[in-house]
PAZAPA-4460 file (N, C-alpha, C; in steps of 0.05 Angstrom, whole numbers, plus 32768, in hexadecimal, padded with zeros to 4 digits):
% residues 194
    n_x    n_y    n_z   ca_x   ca_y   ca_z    c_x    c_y    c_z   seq   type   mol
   7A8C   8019   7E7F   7A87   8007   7E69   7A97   8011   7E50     1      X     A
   7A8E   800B   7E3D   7A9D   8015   7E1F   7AAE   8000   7E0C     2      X     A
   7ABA   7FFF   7E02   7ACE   7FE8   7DF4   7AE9   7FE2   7E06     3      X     A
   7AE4   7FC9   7E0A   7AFF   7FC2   7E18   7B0E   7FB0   7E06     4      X     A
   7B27   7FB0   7DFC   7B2E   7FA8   7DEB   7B3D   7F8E   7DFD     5      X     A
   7B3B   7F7A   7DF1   7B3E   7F5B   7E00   7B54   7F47   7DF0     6      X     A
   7B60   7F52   7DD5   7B77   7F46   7DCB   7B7A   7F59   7DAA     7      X     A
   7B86   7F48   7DA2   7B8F   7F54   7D88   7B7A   7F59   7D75     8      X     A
   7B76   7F71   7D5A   7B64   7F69   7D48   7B76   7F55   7D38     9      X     A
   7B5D   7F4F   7D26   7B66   7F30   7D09   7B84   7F47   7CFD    10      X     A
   7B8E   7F37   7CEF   7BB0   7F3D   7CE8   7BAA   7F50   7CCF    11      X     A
   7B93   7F47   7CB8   7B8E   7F5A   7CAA   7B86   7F76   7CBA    12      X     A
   7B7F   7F7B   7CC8   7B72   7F98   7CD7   7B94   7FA6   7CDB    13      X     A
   7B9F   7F94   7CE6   7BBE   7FA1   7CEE   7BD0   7FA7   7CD5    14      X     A
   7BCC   7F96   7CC5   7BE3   7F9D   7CB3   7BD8   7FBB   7C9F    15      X     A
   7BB6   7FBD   7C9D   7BA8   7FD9   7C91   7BB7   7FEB   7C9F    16      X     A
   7BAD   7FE7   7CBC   7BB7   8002   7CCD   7BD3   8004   7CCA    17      X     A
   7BE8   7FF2   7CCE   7C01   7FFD   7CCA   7C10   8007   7CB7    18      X     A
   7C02   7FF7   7CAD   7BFE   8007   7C7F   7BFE   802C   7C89    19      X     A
   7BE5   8028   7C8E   7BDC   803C   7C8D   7BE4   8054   7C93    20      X     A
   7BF6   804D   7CAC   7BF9   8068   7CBB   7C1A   8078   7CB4    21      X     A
   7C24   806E   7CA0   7C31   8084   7C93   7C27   8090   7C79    22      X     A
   7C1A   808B   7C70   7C06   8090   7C5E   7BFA   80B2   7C5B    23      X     A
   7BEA   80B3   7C6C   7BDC   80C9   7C78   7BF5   80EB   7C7C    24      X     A
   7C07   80D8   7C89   7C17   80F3   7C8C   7C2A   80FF   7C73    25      X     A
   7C35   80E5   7C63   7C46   80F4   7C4B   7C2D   80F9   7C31    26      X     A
   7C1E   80F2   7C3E   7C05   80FF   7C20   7C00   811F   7C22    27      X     A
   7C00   811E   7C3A   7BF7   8139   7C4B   7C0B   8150   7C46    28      X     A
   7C2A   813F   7C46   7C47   814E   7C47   7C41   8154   7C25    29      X     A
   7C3A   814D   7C10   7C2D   814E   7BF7   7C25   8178   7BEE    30      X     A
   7C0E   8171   7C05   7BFF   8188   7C08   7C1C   81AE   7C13    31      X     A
   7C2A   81A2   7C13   7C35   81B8   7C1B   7C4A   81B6   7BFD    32      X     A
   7C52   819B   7BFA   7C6A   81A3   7BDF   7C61   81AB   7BC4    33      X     A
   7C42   81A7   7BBD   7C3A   81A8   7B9F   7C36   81C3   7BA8    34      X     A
   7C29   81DA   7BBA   7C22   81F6   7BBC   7C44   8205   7BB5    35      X     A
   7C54   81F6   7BC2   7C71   820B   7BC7   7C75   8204   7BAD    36      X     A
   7C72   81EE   7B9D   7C87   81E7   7B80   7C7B   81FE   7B70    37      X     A
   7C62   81F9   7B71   7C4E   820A   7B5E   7C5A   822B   7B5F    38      X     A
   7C54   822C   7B7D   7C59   824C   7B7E   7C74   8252   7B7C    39      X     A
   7C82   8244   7B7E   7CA4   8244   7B77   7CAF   824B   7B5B    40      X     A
   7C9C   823B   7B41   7C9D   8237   7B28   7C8E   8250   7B1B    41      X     A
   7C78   825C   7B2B   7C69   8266   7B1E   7C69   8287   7B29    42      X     A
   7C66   8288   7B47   7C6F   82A6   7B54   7C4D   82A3   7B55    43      X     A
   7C3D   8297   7B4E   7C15   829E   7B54   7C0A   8294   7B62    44      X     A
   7BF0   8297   7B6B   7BE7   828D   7B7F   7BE0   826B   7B82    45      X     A
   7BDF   825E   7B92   7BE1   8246   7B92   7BC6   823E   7B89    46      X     A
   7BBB   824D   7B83   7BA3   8243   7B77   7B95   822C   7B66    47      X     A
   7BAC   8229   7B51   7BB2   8212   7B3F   7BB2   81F8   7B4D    48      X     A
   7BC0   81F6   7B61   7BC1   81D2   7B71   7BA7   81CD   7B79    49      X     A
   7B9E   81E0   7B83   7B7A   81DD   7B94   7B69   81D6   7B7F    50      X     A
   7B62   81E2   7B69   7B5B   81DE   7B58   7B63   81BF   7B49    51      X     A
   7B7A   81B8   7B4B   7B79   81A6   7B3B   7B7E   818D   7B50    52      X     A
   7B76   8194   7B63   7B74   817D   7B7D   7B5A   8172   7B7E    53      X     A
   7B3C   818B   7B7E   7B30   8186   7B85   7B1A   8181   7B62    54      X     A
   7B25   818F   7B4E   7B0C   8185   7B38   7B13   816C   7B32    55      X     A
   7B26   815C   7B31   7B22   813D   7B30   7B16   812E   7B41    56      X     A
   7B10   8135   7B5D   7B02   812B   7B72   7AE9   8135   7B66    57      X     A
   7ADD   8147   7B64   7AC6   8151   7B61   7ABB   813B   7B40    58      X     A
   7ACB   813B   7B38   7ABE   812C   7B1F   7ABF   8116   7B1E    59      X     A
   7AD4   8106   7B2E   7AD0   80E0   7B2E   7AC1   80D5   7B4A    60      X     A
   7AC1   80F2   7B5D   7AAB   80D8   7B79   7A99   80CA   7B72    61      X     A
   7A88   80D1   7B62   7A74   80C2   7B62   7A7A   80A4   7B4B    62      X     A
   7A86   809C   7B38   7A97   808D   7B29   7AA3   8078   7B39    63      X     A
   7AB3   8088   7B4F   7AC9   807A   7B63   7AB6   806B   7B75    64      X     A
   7AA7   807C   7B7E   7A99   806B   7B8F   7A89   8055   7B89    65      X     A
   7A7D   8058   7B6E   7A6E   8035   7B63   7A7E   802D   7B5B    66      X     A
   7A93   8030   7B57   7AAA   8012   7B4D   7AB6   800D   7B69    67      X     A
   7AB8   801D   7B7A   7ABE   8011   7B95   7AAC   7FFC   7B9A    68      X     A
   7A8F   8008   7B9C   7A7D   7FEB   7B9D   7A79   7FD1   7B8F    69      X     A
   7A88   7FD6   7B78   7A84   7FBF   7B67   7AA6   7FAD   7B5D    70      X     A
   7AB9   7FBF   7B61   7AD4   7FB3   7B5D   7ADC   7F9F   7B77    71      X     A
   7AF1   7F95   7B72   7AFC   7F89   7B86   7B0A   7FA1   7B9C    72      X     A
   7B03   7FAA   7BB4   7B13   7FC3   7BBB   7B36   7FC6   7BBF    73      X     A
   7B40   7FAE   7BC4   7B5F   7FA7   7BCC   7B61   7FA3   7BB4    74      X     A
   7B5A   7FA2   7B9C   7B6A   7F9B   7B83   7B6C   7FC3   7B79    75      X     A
   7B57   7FC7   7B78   7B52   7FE5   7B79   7B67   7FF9   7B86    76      X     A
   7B6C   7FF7   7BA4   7B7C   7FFF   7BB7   7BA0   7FFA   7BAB    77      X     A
   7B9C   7FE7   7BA4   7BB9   7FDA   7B98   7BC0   7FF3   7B81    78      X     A
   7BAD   7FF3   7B72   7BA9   7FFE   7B51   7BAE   801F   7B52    79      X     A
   7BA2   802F   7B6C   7BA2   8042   7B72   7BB2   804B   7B81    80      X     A
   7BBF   8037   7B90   7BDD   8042   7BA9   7BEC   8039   7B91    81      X     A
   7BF8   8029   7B7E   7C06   802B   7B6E   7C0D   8040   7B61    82      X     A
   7BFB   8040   7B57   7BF8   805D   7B3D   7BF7   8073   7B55    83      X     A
   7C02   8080   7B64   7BFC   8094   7B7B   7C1A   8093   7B81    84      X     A
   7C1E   807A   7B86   7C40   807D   7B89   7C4C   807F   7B74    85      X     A
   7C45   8072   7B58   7C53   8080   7B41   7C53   80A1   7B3B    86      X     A
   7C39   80A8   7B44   7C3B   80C6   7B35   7C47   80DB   7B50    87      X     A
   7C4C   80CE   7B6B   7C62   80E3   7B7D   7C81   80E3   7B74    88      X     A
   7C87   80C3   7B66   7C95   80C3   7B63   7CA4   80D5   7B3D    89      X     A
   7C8B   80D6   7B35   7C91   80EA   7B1E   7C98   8104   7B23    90      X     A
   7C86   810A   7B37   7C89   8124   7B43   7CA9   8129   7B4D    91      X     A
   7CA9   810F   7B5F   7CC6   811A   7B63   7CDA   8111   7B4C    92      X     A
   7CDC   8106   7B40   7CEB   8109   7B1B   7CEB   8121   7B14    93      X     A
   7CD0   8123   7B0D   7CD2   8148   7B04   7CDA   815C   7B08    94      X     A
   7CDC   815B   7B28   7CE5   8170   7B33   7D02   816B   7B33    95      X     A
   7D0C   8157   7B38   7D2F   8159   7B38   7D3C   8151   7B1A    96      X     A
   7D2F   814F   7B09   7D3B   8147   7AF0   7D36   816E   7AE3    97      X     A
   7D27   8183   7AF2   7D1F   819E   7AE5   7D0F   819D   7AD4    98      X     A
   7CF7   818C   7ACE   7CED   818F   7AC0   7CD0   8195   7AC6    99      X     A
   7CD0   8199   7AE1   7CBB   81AB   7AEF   7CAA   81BF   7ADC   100      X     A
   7C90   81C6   7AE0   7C87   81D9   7AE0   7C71   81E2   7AE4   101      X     A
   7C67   81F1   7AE6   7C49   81F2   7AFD   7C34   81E0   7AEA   102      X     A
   7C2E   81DE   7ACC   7C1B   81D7   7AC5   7C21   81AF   7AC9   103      X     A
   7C3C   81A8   7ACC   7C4C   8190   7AD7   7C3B   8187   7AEF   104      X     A
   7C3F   819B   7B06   7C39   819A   7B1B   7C1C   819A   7B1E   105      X     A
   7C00   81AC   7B0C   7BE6   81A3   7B15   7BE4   818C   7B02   106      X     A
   7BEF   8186   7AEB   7BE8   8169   7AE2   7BE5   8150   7AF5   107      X     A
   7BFB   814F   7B02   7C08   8134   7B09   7BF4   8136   7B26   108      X     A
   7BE9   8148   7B26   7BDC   8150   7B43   7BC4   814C   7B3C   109      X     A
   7BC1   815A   7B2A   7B9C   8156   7B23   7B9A   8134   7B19   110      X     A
   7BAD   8125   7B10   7BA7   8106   7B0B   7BA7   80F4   7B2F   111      X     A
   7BB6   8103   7B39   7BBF   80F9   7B55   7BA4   80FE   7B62   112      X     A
   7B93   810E   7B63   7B7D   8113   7B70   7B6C   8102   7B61   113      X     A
   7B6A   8101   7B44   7B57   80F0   7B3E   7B55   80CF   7B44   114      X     A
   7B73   80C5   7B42   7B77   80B1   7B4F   7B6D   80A8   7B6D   115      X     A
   7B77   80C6   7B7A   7B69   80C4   7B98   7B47   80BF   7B9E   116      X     A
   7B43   80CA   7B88   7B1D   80CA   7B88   7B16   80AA   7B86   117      X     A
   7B2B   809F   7B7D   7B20   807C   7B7E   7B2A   8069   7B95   118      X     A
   7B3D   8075   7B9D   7B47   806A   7BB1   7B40   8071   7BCA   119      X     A
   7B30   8088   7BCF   7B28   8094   7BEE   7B09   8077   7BF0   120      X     A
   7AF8   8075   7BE7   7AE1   8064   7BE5   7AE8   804A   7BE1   121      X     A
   7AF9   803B   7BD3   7B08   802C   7BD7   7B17   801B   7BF3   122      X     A
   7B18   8030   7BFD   7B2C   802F   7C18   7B1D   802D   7C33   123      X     A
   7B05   803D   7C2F   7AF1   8041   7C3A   7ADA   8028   7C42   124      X     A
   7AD7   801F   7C23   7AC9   8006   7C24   7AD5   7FF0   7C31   125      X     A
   7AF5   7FE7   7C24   7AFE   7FCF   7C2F   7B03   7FD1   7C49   126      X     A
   7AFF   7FE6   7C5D   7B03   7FDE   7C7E   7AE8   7FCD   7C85   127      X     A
   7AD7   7FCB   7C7F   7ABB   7FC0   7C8A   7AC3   7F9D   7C83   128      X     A
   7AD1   7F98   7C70   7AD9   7F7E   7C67   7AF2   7F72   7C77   129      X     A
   7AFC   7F81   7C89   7B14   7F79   7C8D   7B0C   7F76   7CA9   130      X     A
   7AFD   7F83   7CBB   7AF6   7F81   7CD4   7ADD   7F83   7CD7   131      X     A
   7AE3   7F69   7CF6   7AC8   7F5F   7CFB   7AB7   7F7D   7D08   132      X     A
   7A9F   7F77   7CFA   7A8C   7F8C   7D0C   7A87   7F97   7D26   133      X     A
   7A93   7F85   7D3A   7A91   7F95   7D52   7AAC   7FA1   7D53   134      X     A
   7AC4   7FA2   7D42   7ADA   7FB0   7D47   7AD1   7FD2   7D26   135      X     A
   7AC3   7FCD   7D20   7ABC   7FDD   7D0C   7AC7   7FF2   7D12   136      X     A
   7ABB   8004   7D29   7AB6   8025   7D32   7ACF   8020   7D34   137      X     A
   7AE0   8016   7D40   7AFB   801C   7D4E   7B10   801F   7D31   138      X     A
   7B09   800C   7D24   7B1D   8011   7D04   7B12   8024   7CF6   139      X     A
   7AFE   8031   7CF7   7B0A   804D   7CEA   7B02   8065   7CFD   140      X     A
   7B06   805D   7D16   7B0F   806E   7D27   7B34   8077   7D21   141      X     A
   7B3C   805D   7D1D   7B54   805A   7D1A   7B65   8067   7CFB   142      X     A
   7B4E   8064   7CE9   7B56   8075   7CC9   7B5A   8091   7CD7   143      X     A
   7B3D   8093   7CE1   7B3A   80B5   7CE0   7B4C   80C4   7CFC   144      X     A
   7B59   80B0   7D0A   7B70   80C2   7D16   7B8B   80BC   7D0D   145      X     A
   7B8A   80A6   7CF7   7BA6   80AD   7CE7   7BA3   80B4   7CD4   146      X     A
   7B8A   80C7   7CD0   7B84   80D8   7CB3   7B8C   80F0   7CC0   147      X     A
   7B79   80FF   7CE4   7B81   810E   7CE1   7BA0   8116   7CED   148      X     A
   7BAD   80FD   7CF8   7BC8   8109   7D04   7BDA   810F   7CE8   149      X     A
   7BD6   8104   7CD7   7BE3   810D   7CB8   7BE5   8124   7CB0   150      X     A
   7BC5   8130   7CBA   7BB8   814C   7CA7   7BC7   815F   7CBB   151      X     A
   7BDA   8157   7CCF   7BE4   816B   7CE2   7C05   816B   7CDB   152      X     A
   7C05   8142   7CDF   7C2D   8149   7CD8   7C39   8149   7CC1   153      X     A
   7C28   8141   7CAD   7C2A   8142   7C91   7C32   815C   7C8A   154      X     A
   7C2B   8172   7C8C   7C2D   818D   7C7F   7C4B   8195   7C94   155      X     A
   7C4E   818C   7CAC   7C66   8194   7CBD   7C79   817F   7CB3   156      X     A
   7C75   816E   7CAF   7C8E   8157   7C9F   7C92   8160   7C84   157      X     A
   7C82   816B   7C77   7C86   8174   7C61   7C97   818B   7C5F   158      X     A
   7C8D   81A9   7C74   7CA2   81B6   7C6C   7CC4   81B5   7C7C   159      X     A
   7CC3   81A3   7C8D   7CE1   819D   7C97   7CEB   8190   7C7C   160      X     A
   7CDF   8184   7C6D   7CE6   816B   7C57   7CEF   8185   7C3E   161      X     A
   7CDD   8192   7C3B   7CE7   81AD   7C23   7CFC   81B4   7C30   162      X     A
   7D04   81C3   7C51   7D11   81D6   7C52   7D31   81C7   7C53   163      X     A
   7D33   81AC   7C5F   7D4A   8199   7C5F   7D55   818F   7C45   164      X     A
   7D3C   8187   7C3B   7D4C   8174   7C23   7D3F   8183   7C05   165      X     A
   7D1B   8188   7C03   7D22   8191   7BE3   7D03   818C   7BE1   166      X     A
   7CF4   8192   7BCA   7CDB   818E   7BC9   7CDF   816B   7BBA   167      X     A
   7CED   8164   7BB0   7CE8   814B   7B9E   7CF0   813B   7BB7   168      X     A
   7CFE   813D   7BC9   7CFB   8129   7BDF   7CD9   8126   7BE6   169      X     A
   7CCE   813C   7BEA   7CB0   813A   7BFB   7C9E   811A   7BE4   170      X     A
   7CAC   8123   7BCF   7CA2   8112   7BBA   7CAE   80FA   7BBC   171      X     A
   7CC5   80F8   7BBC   7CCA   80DA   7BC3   7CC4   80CC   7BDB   172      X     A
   7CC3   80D7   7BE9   7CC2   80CE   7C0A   7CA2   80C6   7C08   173      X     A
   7C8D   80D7   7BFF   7C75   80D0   7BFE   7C72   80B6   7BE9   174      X     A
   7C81   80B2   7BCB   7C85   809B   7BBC   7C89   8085   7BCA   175      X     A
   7C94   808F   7BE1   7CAC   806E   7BEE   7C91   8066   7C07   176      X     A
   7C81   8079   7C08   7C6B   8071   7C22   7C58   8067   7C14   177      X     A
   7C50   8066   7BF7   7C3E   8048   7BEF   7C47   8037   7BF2   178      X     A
   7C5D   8029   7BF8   7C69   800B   7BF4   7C5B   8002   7C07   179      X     A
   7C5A   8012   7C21   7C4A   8008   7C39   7C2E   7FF8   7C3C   180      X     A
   7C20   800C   7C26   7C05   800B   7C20   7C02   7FEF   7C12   181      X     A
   7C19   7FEE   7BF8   7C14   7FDD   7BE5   7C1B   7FC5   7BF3   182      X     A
   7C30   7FC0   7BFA   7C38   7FA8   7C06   7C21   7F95   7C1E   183      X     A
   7C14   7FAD   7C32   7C01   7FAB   7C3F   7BEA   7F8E   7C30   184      X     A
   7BE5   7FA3   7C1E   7BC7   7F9E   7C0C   7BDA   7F82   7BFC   185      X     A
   7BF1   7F84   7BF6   7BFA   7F67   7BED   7BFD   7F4F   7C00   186      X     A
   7BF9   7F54   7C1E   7BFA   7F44   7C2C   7BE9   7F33   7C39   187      X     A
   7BCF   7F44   7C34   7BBA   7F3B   7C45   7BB2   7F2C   7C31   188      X     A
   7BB3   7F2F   7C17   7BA9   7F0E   7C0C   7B85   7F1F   7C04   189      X     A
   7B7D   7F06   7BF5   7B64   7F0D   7BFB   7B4F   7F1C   7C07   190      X     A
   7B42   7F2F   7BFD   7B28   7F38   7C14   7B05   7F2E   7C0A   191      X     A
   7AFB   7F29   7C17   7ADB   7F22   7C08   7ACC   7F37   7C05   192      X     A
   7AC3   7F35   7BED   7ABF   7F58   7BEE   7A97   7F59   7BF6   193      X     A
   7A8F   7F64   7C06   7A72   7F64   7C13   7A64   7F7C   7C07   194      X     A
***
């Protein structure tokens, strides 16, 4: 017995997932270029990125998550993959224009996580709206193994991406992987929010 899958899911379910799944890995490739810039600029412990990754999460979950409940989530999602692709893409400005510098680097990072704090609950919520309930378990079966195949090739795409081309590539390349997201979330039109 178990789920036998018998045709396609609805077109919104496909176009999330395909959004999605470059997503996960250049965010991830992220995680290896802000530690090397930092420690590159600075010669200290990476301590500074962690820190400023995780006190903006720590101080908007709970914020993020009732305006998740009460915003529109795809207008949200839009608002927050936008602004996410603007600030990789500052990152990589910064870094190839030299105007890098570690306190550069936890800024743009510590706003990037705070942004993230609205967008992870966000993202979260609108799958239950997009698919029917008996396909539920299987769509974020499907996040959480293109969350975790990310959390694996993200950091290995990342450092082929430093050692080939440069840290501000890791930054653009991750800039150029919201379009995916955004365009996604511009296509599906409408969601009803439950």
């Amino acid at each position: 017995e178990g789920f036998v899958y018998s045709g396609r899911l609805p077109i919104r379910v496909e176009r999330t997932n395909l959004a999605d799944l470059p997503r996960p890995r250049t965010h991830m490739m992220m995680n290896v270029a802000n530690p090397a810039e930092a420690f590159s600029l600075s010669f200290l412990p990476n301590d500074g990125v962690g820190l400023a990754r995780i006190a903006p999460v720590l101080v908007f979950s709970l914020l993020a998550g009732a305006l998740a409940d009460t915003w529109n989530r795809r207008r949200l999602m839009l608002l927050t993959q936008t602004t996410l692709a603007l600030l990789a893409a500052l990152l990589g400005w910064i870094t190839r224009s030299g105007y890098d510098t570690v306190w550069a680097i936890y800024g743009v990072t510590a706003i990037a996580a705070g942004v993230t704090a609205f967008d992870l609950p966000a993202r979260q919520s609108l799958i239950p709206n997009l698919v029917p309930r008996e396909h539920l378990t299987n769509a974020f079966s499907l996040g959480s193994i293109a969350f975790q195949s990310g959390a694996i090739l993200g950091p290995a795409l990342g450092g082929l991406v430093l050692a080939r081309l440069g840290v501000d590539w890791a930054y653009w390349i991750n800039a150029l992987s919201y379009l995916a997201v955004i365009v996604a979330l511009l296509l599906m039109g409408p969601v009803p929010q439950e």
